[in-house]
C-alpha positions in Angstrom: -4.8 15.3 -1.4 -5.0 15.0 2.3 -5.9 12.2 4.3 -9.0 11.8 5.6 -9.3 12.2 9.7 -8.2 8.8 11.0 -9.7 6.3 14.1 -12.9 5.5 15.2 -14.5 7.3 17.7 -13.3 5.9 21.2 -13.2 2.7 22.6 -10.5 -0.3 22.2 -10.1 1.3 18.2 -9.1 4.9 19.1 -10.0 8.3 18.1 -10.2 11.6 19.1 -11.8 10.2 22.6 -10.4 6.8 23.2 -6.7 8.0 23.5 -5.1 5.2 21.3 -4.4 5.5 17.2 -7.3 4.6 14.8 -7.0 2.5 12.0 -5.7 3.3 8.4 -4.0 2.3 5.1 -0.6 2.9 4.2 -0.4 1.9 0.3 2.9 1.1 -0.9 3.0 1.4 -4.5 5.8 1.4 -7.4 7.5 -0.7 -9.7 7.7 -4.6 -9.6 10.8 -5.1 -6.8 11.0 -1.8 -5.8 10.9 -2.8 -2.1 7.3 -2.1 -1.3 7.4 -5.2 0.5 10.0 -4.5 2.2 9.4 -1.2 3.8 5.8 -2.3 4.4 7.2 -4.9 6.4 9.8 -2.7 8.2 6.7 -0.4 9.1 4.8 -3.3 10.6 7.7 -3.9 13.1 8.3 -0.3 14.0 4.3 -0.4 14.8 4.3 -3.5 16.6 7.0 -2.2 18.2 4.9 0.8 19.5 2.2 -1.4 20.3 0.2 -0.3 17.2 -1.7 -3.4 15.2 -0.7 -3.6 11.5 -0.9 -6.4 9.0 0.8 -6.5 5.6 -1.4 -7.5 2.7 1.1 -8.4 0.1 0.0 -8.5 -3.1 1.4 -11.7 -4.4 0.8 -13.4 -1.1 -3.2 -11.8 -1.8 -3.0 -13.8 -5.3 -1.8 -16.9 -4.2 -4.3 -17.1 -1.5 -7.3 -16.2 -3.5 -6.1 -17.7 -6.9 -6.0 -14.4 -8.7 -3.4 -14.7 -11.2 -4.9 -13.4 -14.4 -3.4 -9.5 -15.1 -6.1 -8.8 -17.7 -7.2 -5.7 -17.4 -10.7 -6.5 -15.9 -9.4 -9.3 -13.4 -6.6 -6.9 -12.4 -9.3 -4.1 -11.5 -11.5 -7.0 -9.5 -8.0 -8.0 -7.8 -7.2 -4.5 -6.7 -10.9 -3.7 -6.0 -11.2 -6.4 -3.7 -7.7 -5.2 -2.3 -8.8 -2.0 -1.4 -12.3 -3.3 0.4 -10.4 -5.6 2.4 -7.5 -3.2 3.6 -10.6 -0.5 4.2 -12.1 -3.4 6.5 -9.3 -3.9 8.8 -8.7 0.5 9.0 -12.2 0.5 10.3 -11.5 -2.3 12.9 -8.2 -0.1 14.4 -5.5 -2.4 11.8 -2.8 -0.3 10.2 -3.3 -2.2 6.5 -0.1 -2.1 5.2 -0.7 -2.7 1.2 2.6 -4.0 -1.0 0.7 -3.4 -4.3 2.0 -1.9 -6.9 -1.6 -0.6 -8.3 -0.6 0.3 -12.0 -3.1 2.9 -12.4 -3.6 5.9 -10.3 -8.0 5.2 -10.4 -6.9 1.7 -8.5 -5.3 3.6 -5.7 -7.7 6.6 -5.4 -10.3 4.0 -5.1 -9.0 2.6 -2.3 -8.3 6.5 -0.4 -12.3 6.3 -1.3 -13.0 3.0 0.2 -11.7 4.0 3.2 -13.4 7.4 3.3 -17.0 5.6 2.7 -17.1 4.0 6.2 -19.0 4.9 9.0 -15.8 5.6 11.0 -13.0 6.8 8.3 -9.7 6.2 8.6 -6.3 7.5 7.2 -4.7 6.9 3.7 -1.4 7.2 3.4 0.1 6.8 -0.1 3.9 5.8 -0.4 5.7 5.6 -3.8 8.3 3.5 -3.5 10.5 5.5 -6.4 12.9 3.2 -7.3 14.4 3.2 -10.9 13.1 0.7 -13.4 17.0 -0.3 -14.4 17.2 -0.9 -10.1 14.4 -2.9 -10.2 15.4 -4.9 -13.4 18.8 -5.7 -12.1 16.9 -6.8 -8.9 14.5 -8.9 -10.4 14.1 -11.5 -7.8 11.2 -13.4 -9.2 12.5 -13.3 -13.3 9.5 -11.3 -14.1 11.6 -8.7 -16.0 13.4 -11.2 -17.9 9.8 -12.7 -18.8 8.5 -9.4 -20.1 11.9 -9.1 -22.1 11.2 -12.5 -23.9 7.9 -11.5 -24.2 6.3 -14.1 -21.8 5.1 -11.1 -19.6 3.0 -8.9 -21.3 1.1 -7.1 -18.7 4.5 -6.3 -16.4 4.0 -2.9 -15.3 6.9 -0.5 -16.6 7.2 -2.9 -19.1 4.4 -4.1 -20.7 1.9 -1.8 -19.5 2.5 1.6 -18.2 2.7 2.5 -14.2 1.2 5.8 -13.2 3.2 7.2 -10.5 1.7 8.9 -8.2 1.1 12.8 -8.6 1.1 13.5 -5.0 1.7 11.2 -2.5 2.3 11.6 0.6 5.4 9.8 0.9 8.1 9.4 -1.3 10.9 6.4 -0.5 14.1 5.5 -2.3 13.9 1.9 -2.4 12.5 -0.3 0.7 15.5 0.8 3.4 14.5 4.6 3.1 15.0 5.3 6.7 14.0 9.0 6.3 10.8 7.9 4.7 10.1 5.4 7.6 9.9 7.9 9.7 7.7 10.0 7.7 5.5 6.9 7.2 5.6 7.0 11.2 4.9 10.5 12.0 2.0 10.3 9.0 0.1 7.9 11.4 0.7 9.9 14.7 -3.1 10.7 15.5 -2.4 14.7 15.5 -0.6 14.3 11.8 -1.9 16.4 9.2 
């Protein structure tokens, strides 16, 4: 897929006329503790860095704040529903939404590169697979949520308990969350001449 045409048209939120970079979503998906989070929030600071506004919605941070920890399957497509409307609301506004979500299913994240595209001034969607082996991530396993699947205690655990659909083309692929090379393809992605 190719992303849509980023920024809005001129003024303080950029474009084509107003000389500064538009808004858009970068979407980090992959397993639990691949190191979406932390790439996403190595991109923020190379953005803020260029002067470029960007704000990391973190998944687990999203669910603590808005006390959404069921994973059935219907309260897990509301979560990442309301993700991708919210992350399309700052792109229209000139924010770089950086999403840490891992987004099981492939319909979650293609409904957010529609979101975005619905808006009166569309931004760019940028999907990054953080493609990190599910024996990395289970060694890893900061937050014991592997170890809870194992016993059985977490059922709906991605890779575990319920499939992950990587992504069939996106446009970034990173080993783990200190992927310098794709950083900088994360980088050049939001440049506002990128194709």
């Amino acid at each position: 897929m190719t992303p849509a045409p980023h920024g809005s048209p001129g003024g303080a939120h950029g474009g084509a006329h107003g000389g500064a970079p538009g808004g858009a979503i970068v979407w980090f998906t992959g397993l639990p503790s691949s190191g979406k989070t932390t790439l996403a929030r190595r991109t923020q600071a190379r953005l803020a860095a260029a002067g470029r506004p960007a704000v990391v919605l973190d998944s687990d941070e999203l669910r603590d704040a808005l006390g959404a920890h069921s994973y059935a399957p219907g309260d897990r497509d509301q979560f990442y529903r309301a993700v991708a409307a919210l992350a399309a609301l700052l792109a229209r506004q000139g924010v770089v939404a950086l999403v840490a979500a891992t987004a099981p299913r492939r319909a979650d994240r293609d409904r957010a590169r529609d979101e975005l595209g619905r808006g009166r001034a569309p931004g760019r969607f940028v999907e990054v697979w953080v493609d990190t082996p599910l024996a990395e991530c289970e060694a890893r396993d900061p937050k014991g949520l592997y170890a809870e699947a194992r016993r059985g205690a977490a059922s709906q655990l991605p890779g575990v308990g319920v499939a992950y659909e990587a992504p069939l083309s996106p446009e970034v692929t990173a080993r783990g969350g200190f992927d310098d090379a794709a950083l900088a393809a994360i980088e050049h992605r939001l440049e506002p001449q990128a194709e």
